[in-house]
C-alpha positions in Angstrom: 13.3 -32.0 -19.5 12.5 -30.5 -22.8 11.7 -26.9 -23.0 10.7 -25.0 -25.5 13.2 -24.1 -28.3 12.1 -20.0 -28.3 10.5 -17.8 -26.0 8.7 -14.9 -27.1 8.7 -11.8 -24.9 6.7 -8.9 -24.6 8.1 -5.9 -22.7 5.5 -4.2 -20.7 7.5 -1.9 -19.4 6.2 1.7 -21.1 3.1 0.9 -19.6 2.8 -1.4 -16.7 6.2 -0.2 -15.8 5.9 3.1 -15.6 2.3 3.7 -14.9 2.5 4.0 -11.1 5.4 6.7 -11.6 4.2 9.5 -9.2 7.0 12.4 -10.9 5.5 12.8 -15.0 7.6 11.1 -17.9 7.9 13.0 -20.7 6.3 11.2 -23.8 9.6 11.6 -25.9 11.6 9.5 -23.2 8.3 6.6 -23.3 9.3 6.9 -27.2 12.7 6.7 -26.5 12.5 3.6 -24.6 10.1 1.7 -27.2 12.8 2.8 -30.0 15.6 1.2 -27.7 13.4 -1.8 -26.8 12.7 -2.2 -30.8 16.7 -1.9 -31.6 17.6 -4.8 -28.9 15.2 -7.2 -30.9 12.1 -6.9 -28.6 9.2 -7.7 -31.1 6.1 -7.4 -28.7 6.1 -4.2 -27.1 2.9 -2.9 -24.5 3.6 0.9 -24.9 0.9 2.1 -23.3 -3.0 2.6 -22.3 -6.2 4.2 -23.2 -7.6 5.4 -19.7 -9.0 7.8 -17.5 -5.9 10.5 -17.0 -8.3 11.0 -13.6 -7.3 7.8 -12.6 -4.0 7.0 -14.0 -2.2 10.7 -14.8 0.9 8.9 -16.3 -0.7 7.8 -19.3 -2.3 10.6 -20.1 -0.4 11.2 -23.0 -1.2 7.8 -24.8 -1.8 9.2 -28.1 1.2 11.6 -28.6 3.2 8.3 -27.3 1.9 6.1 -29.9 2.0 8.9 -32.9 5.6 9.5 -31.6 7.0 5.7 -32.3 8.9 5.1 -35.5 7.5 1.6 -35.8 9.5 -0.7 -36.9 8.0 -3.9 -39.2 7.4 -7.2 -37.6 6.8 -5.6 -34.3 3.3 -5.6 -32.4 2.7 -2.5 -30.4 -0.1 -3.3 -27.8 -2.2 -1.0 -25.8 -4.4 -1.4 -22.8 -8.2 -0.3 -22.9 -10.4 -1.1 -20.3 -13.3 -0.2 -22.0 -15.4 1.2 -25.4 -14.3 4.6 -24.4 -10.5 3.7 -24.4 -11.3 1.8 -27.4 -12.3 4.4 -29.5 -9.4 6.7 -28.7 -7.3 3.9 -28.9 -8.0 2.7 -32.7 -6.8 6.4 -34.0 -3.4 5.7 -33.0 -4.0 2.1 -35.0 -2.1 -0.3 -32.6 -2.0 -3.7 -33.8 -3.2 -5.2 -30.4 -5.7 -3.9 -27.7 -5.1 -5.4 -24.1 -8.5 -6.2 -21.7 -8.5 -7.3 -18.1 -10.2 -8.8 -15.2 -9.4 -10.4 -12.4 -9.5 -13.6 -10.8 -10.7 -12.5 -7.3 -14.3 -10.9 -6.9 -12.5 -8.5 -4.0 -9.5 -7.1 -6.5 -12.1 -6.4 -9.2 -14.6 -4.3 -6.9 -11.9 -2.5 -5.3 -9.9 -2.1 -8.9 -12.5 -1.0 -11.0 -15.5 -1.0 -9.1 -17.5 -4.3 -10.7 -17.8 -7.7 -10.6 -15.7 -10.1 -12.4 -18.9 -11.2 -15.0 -19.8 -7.2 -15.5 -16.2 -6.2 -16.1 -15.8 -9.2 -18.9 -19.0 -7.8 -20.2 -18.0 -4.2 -20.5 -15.0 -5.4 -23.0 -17.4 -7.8 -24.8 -17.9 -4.6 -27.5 -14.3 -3.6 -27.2 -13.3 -7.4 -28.3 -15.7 -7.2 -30.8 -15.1 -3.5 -32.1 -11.3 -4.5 -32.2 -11.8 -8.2 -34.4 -14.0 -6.2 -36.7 -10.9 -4.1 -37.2 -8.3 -6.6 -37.6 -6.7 -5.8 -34.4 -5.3 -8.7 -31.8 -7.3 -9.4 -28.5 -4.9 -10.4 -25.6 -6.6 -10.4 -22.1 -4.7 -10.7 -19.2 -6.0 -12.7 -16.0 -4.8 -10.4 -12.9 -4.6 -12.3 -9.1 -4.5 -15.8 -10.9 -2.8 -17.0 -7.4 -3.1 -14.8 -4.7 -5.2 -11.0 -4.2 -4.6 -8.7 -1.5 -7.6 -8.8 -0.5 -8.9 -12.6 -0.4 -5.5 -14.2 -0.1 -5.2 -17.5 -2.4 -7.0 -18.0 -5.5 -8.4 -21.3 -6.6 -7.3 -22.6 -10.6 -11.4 -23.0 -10.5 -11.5 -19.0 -10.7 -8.8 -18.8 -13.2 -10.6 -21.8 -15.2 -13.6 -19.3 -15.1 -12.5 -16.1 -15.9 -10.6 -17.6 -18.9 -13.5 -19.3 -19.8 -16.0 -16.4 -20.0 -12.5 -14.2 -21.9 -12.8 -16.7 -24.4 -16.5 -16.4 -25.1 -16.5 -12.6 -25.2 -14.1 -13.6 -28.4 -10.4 -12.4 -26.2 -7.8 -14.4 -28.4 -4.8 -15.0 -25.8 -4.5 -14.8 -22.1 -1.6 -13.9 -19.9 -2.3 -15.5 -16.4 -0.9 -12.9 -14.0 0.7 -13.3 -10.6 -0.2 -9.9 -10.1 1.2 -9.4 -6.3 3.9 -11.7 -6.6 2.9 -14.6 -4.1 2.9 -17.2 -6.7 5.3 -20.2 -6.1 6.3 -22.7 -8.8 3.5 -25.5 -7.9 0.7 -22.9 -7.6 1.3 -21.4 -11.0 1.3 -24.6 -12.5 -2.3 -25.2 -11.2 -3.1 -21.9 -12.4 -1.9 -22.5 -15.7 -3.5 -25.9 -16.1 -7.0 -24.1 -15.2 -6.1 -21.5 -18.2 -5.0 -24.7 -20.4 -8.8 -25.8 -19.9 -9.8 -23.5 -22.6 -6.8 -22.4 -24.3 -4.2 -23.7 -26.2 -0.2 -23.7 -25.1 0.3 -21.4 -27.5 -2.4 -18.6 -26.5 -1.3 -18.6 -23.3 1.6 -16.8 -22.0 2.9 -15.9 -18.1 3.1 -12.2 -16.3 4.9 -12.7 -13.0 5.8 -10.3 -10.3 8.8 -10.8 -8.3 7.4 -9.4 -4.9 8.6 -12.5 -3.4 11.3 -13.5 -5.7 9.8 -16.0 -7.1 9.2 -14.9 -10.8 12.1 -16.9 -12.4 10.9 -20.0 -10.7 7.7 -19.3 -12.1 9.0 -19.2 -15.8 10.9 -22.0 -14.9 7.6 -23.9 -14.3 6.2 -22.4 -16.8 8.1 -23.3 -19.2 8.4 -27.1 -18.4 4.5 -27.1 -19.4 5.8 -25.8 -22.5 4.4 -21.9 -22.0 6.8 -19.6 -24.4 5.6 -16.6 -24.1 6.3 -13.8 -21.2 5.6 -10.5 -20.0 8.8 -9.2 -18.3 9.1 -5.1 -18.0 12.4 -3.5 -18.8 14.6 -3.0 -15.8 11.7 -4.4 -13.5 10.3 -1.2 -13.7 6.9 -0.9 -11.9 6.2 -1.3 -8.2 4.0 -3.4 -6.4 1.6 -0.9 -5.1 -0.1 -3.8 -2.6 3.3 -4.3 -1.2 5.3 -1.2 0.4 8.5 -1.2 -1.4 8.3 -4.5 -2.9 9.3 -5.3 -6.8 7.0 -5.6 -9.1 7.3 -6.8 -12.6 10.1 -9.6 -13.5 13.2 -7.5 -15.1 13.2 -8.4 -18.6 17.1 -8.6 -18.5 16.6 -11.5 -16.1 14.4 -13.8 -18.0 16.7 -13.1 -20.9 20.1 -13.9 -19.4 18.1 -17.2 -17.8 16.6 -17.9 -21.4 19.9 -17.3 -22.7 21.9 -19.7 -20.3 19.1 -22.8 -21.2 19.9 -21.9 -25.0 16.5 -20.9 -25.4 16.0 -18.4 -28.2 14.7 -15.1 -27.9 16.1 -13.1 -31.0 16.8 -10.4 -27.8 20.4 -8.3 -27.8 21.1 -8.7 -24.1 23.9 -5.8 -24.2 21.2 -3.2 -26.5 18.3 -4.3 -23.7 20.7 -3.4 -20.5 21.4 -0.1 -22.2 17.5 0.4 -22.8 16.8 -0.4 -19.0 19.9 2.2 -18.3 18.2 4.8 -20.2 15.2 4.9 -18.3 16.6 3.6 -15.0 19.0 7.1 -15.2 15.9 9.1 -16.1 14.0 7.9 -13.2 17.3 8.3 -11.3 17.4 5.2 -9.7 19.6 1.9 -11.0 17.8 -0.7 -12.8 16.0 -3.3 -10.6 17.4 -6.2 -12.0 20.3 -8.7 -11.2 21.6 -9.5 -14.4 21.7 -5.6 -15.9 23.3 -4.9 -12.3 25.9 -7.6 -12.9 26.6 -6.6 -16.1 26.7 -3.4 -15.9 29.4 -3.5 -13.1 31.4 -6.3 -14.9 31.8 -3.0 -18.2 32.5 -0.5 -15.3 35.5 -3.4 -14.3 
């Protein structure tokens, strides 16, 4: 089996992690946390997102988070805006990637943001244009590519759709997104193979949840169709709010210490990354939801 020789990751962690935080985090410990994902190597970081404070308090203090980080060359800091609005405060804090998304299931995207699939891609057809016409990277993320809460599975066809129509609104590089965590290995695949219809391995990358447990078989799969690049969130922060008490996002320390093990390079400090996840894993006051930093961390107490 050949896999690929690097994996790049991007840690979503200051945002999707920590957006569905009821109790506030103070923007100088989301700063914090992007300086200590910086020092462990991370060179893709998602630190945060331009929307309604109405509708997501926790990242209501995008801007000061952004103005806060001492950026560090060679790393991309991406943020999330869902529309023009988001945009426009976004592109003041000058991040060098804006993140749009839509779903794969009709239900999910009138329940999440109250539109169809076709009028959410064209509400971020002026945001993908605004942000090429200043130089800054489109990623758009495909959420539900296997499974919503609402419709259940989710044929490839939809994903082969929605990647279709990202591509034509000028989005340069999707995440396909197991967004509750239901995805197995073989149903992945065929969500990735949709997304490979209409773009290339290397403008593709994977966001799985480990609801189930089943992110790290996911990669896995993933990455025997050659896919090298991941969204994993520090600690595994971020719940699944469809699922009472379930994980969400795939602990970044996880897919690194599995990466690591295949000798598969990620230029990532795995001791520097299990302190980051500590940091913000003994703010929240709770221990880091993931298996390796648990591991590790009890092997340095030994």
């Amino acid at each position: 089996m050949k896999y690929p020789s690097k994996v790049k990751i991007v840690d979503v962690g200051p945002r999707d992690g920590l957006q569905n935080e009821k109790a506030p985090v103070p923007a100088s410990v989301k700063i914090e946390l992007v300086h200590r994902l910086q020092d462990a190597g991370l060179t893709e970081i998602e630190v945060t997102s331009f929307v309604s404070p109405k509708w997501v308090p926790q990242m209501a203090d995008a801007a000061d988070v952004m103005a806060g980080i001492t950026r560090k060359p060679g790393v991309r800091y991406s943020v999330l805006t869902p529309n023009m609005k988001g945009f426009e405060a976004a592109v003041l804090s000058k991040p060098d990637e804006i993140v749009v998304f839509a779903a794969a299931s009709e239900a999910f995207s009138q329940r999440n943001i109250n539109c169809s699939i076709e009028e959410s891609i064209e509400r971020f057809r002026p945001v993908a244009e605004a942000a090429r016409a200043s130089n800054i990277h489109v990623r758009g993320a495909i959420s539900c590519a296997v499974g919503c809460p609402y419709e259940g599975e989710i044929a490839p066809e939809r994903v082969a759709m929605v990647a279709r129509l990202l591509k034509e609104i000028g989005v340069q590089h999707i995440g396909v997104a197991d967004t509750i965590g239901v995805g197995t290995p073989v149903k992945v695949e065929r969500a990735m193979e949709a997304a490979l219809q209409h773009y290339g391995v290397d403008d593709i990358s994977g966001h799985f949840h480990d609801t189930y447990g089943q992110a790290l078989g996911n990669t896995l799969a993933s990455l025997q169709m050659g896919i090298w690049q991941y969204d994993t969130s520090s600690a595994g922060l971020g719940g699944c709010p469809y699922a009472k008490g379930a994980t969400g996002n795939v602990a970044t320390e996880d897919v690194v210490y599995m990466l690591q093990g295949m000798g598969i390079e990620t230029g990532i400090d795995l001791d520097k990354l299990i302190d980051a996840g500590k940091f913000i894993s003994d703010f929240l006051e709770r221990k880091p939801n993931s298996r390796a930093s648990t591991a590790l961390l009890n092997k340095r107490a030994g």
